[in-house]
C-alpha positions in Angstrom: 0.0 0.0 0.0 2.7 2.7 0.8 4.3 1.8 -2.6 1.1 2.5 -4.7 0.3 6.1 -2.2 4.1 7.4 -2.8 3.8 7.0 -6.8 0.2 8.1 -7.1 1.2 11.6 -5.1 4.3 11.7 -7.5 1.9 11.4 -10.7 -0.3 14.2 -9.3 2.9 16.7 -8.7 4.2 15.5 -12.3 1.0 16.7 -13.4 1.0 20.6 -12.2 4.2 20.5 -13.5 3.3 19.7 -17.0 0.7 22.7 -17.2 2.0 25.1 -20.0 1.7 28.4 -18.8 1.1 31.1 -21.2 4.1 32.5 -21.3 6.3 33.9 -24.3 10.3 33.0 -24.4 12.4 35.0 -26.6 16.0 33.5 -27.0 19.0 35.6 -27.6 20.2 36.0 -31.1 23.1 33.9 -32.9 24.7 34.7 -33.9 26.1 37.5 -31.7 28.0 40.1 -32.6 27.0 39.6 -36.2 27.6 40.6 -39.4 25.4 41.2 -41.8 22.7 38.4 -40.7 21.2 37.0 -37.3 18.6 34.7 -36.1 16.1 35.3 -33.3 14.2 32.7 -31.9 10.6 32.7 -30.0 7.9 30.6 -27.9 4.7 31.4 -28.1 2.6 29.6 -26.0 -0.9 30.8 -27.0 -2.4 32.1 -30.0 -1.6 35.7 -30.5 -0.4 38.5 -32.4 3.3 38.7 -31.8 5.4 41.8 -32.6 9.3 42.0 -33.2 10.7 45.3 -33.4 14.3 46.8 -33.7 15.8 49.5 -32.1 18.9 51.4 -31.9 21.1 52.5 -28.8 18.9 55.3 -28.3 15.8 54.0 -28.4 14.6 54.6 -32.3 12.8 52.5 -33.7 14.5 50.9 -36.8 12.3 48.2 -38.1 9.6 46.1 -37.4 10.8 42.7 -38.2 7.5 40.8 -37.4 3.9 41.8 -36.7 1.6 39.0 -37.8 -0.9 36.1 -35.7 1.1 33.4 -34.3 -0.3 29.9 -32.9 1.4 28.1 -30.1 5.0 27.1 -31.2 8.8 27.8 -31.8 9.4 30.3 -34.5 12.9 32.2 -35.6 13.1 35.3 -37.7 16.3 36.2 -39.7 17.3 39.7 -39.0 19.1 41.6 -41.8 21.0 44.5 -41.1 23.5 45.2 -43.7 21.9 48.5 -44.5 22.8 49.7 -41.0 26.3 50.8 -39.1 27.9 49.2 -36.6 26.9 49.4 -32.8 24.2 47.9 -30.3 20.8 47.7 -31.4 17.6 46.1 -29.2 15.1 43.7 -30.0 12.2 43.7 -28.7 8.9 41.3 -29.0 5.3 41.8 -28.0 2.3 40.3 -27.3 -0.9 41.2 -25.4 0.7 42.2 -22.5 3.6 40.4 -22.3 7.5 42.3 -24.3 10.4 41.2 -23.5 13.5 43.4 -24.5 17.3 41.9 -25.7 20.4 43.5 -26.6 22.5 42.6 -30.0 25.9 43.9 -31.5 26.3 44.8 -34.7 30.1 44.4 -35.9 31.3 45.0 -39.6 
């Protein structure tokens, strides 16, 4: 009996463990510093309209890279910025209420 009660209360914790919350990941880019290209990966974890936009050092907006409807999965974007000088630039996503904000270096 105290065999079967210990794995039954494991199975129930496994359980609350293995709810998805809906939550949005956004990986740093690779590669980084780079030069001309890089690739930004994402999570969505719920259907929604997902925004990727690019700043520079001061704030600016330079692009938006992504604004489109997104179901629940693992997406990357290629990010090309030879048209642009050397330096730091942000990338930011957003969704409902959810943005996240990451830092990239441009090198030529």
């Amino acid at each position: 009996g105290d065999i079967y009660r210990s794995v039954s209360s494991f199975t129930s914790v496994e359980d609350e463990i293995n709810v998805i919350p809906s939550i949005m990941f956004l990986s740093q880019n690779y590669p980084n510093p780079f030069n001309p290209t890089t690739r930004i990966n994402y999570m969505v974890n719920s259907s929604e309209n997902i925004t990727i936009k690019i700043y520079n050092i001061l704030g600016k907006e330079i692009k938006t890279l992504l604004s489109e409807y997104k179901q629940p999965g693992t997406y990357f974007i290629d990010f090309d910025a030879s048209y642009l000088p050397s330096g730091v630039y942000f990338y930011r996503i957003i969704s409902g209420n959810y943005s996240e904000t990451k830092k990239m270096m441009l090198l030529r």
